[in-house]
C-alpha positions as CSV (number, residue, x, y, z in Angstrom):
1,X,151.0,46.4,46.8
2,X,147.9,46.8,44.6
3,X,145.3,44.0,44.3
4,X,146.2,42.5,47.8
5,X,144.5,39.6,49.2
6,X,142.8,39.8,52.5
7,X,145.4,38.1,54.0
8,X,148.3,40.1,52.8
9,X,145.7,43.6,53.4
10,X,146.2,41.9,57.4
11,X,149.8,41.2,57.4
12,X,150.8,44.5,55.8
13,X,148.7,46.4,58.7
14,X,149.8,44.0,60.8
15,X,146.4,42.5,61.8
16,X,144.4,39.1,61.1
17,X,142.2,38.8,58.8
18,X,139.3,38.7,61.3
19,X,140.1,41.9,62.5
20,X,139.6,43.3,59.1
21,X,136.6,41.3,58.3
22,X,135.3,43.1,61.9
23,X,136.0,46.0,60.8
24,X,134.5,45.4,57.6
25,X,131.4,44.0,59.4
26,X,131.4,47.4,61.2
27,X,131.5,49.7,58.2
28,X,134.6,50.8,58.6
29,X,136.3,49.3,55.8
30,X,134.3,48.4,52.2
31,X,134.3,44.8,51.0
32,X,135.3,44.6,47.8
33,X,134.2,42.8,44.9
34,X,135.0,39.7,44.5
35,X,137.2,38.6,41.2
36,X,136.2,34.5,41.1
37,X,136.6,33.4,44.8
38,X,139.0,36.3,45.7
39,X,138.3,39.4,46.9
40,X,141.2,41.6,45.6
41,X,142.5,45.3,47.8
42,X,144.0,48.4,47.1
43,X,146.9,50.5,48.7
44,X,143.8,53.1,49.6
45,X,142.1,50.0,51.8
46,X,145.6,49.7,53.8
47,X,145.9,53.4,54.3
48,X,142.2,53.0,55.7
49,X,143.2,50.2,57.7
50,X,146.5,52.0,59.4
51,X,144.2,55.1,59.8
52,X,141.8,52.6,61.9
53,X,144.8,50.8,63.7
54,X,146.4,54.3,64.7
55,X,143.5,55.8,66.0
56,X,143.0,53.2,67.9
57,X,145.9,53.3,70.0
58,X,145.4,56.7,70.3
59,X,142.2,55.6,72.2
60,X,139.5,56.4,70.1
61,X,136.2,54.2,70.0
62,X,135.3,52.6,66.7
63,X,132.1,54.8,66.6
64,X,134.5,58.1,67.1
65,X,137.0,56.8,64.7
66,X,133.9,56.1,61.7
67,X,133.1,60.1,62.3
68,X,136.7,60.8,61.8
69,X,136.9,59.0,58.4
70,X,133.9,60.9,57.5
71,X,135.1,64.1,58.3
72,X,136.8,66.1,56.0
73,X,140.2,66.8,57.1
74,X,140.5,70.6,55.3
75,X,137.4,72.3,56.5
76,X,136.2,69.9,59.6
77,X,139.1,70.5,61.6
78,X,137.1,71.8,64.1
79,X,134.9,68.7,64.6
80,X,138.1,66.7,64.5
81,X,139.5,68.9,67.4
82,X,136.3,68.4,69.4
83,X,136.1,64.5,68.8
84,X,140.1,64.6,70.0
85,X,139.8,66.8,73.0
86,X,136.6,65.0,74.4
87,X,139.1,61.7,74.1
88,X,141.5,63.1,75.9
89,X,138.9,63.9,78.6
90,X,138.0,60.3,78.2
91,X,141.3,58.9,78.7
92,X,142.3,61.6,81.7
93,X,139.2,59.6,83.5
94,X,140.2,56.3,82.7
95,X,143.6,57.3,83.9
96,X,142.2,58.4,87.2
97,X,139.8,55.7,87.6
98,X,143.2,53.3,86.9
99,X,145.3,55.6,89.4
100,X,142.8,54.9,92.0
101,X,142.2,51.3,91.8
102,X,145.9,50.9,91.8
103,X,146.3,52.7,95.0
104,X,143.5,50.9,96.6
105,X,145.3,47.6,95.5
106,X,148.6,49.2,96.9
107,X,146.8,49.1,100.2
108,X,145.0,46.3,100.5
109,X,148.8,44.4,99.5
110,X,149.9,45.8,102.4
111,X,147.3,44.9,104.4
112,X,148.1,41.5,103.5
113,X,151.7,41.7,103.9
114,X,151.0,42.6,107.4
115,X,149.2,40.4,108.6
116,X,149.6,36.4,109.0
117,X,145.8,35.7,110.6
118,X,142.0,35.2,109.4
119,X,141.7,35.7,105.8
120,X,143.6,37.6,103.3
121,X,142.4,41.2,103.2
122,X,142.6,41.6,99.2
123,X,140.2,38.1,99.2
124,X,138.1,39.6,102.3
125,X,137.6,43.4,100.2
126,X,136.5,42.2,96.9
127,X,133.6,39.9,98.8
């Protein structure tokens, strides 16, 4: 798909085209020349864009991911391993954190479910 427009650059990462102009905005992706009114992409810019997309969902921060790009995947594998294992650490937190609040929702449910009087204990907690 060579010389893509930004809208077909979105729809093949499956994206909109504010999303890429974000991460454009970002310096994550370049912004390419434009040929007339039309900017015109490569196959490289939507293997950048998949690379930004999968690291992503594999929770890393647009900051984290820009170090990533710059990182040279045959000799900075170290750095890479760092950046991933302090994500992980990152996400076991956020799991926790997400554990606990569910738990205390658990409770305060069946707080609710208990009772029939005065106010509503989930209501009453977050005040």
């Amino acid at each position: 798909m060579p010389n893509m427009t930004i809208a077909r650059l979105a729809a093949a990462a499956d994206v909109g085209v504010e999303t890429v102009r974000f991460y454009q905005r970002k310096g994550l992706m370049r912004v390419p020349a434009a040929a007339g009114a039309v900017r015109h992409y490569d196959p490289a810019d939507l293997d950048r864009l998949q690379f930004i997309r999968a690291a992503q969902r594999a929770g890393f921060r647009l900051a984290e991911i820009a170090e990533l790009l710059r990182l040279d995947p045959d000799t900075e594998r170290e750095r890479i391993r760092e950046l991933s294992q302090a994500r992980i650490a990152s996400l076991d937190e956020q799991i926790a954190a997400l554990q606990a609040a569910r738990v205390a929702l658990e409770r305060l449910v069946g707080d609710c479910a208990r009772g029939d009087a005065g106010p509503c204990p989930i209501i009453k907690a977050f005040h």
